[in-house]
N, C-alpha and C positions, 0 to 999 in steps of 0.2 A: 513344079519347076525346081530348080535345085540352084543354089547358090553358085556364084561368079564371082570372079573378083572385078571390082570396080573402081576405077583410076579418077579422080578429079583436083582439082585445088580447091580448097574451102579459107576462106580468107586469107590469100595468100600463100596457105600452105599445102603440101601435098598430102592427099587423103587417098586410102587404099583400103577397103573391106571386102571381105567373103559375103555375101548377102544376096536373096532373093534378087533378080533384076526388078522384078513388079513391085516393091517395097517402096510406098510413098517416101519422095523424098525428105518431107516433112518429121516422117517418123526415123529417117536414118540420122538428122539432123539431132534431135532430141534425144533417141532412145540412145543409139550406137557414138554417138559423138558429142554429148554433153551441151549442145548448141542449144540452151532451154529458152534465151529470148524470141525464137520464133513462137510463134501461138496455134493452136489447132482453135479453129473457130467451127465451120460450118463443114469441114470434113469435104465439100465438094466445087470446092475453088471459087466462090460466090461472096466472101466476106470480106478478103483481104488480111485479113489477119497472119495470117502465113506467108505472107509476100517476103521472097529475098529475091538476090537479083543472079541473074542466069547471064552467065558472059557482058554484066553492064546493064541487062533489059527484068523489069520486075517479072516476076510471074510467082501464082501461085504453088508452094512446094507441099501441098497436101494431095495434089490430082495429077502431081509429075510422079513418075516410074523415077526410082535411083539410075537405072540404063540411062535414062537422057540427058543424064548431066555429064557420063562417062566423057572423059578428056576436056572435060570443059571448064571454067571459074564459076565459084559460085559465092557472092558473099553475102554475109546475115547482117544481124542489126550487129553482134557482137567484132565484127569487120570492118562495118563502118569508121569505129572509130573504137578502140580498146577501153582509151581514158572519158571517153562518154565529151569528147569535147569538139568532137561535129559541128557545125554550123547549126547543123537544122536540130541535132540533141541539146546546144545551149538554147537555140530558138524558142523549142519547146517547154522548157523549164521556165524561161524568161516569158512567154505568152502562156503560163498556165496550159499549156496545152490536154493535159491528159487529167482526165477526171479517175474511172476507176483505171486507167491504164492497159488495159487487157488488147486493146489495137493495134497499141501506139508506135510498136514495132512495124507491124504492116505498114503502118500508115508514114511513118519515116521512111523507111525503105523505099515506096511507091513517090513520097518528097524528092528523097533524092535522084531518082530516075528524073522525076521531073525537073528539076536545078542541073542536070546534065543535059537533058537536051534542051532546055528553054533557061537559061540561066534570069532572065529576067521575064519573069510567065504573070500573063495576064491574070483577071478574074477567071476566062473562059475557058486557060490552061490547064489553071490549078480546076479547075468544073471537069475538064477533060480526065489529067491522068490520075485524081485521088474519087473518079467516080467510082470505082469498084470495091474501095475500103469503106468499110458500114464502121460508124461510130454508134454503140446502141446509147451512149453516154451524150449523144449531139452536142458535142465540142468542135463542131463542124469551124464556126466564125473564128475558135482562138487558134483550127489547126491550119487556117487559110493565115493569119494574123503572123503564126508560126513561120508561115513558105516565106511569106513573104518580107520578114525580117531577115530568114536566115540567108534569102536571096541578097538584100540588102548587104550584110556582114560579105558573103563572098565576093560581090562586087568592089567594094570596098578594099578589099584583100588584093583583088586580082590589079585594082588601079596602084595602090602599095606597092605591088611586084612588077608591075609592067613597064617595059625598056623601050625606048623606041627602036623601031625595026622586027618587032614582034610580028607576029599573022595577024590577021585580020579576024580571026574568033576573040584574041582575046582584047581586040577593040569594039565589039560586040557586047563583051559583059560590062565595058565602059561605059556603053552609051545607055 
């Protein structure tokens, strides 16, 4: 196969390489673009470790082809937030969350999918969307302790900002 050029946004910005299409996105993220907070864990999208988010939705960037993100957003932990002061990245520091650290990315990234579509998620949510991210360090209790503070902090935030006459989603993170 021979190199293509390939168009996407990476945190915001626009991103344009010559590179194989079949080139894990994981490795275009690391090698060709300096984006080191992503992690290669298990190489076949089973660990979570790699998780960034694809147009808003996590998925893992070790088993995606760079062709599939063509014209698409894609953003990493380094996206989330530049100055590290995220909801769920203060969360995490403030719950002790990461023991040797080597997930912690996957497993924020896979948080904040979950805090977008369940802004106030159950026990059985957070069971749901961080089943796929493996902690070998089992900081499982302080990374649930984590969701659920940082849920806390946005909620908070969003009552802060809310005007009446708003929509009805953000009387949702209200209640």
């Amino acid at each position: 196969m021979s190199p293509e050029t390939i168009t996407f946004t990476l945190n915001g910005q626009p991103a344009r390489l010559e590179i194989e299409p079949d080139t894990p996105l994981l490795w275009v993220l690391r090698d060709e673009l300096a984006m080191n907070g992503t992690k290669f864990g298990c190489g076949r999208g089973l660990c979570g470790a790699c998780t960034v988010h694809l147009e808003g939705s996590p998925i893992r960037s070790c088993s995606l082809p760079i062709s599939a993100v063509a014209g698409k957003a894609v953003t990493t932990i380094e996206g989330l937030s530049s100055a590290g002061d995220h909801p769920l990245q203060k969360a995490w520091v403030a719950e002790n969350a990461p023991q040797c650290g080597y997930c912690q990315s996957g497993q924020i990234m896979s948080a904040a999918a979950l805090l977008a579509a369940r802004p106030n998620p159950t026990d059985a949510d957070i069971n749901a969307y961080m089943s796929g991210n493996i902690c070998r360090c089992g900081t499982y209790p302080r990374i649930r302790k984590a969701i659920k503070r940082a849920a806390a902090e946005m909620a908070a935030a969003a009552v802060a900002t809310w005007e009446p006459g708003q929509d009805a989603d953000a009387a949702e993170v209200l209640s």
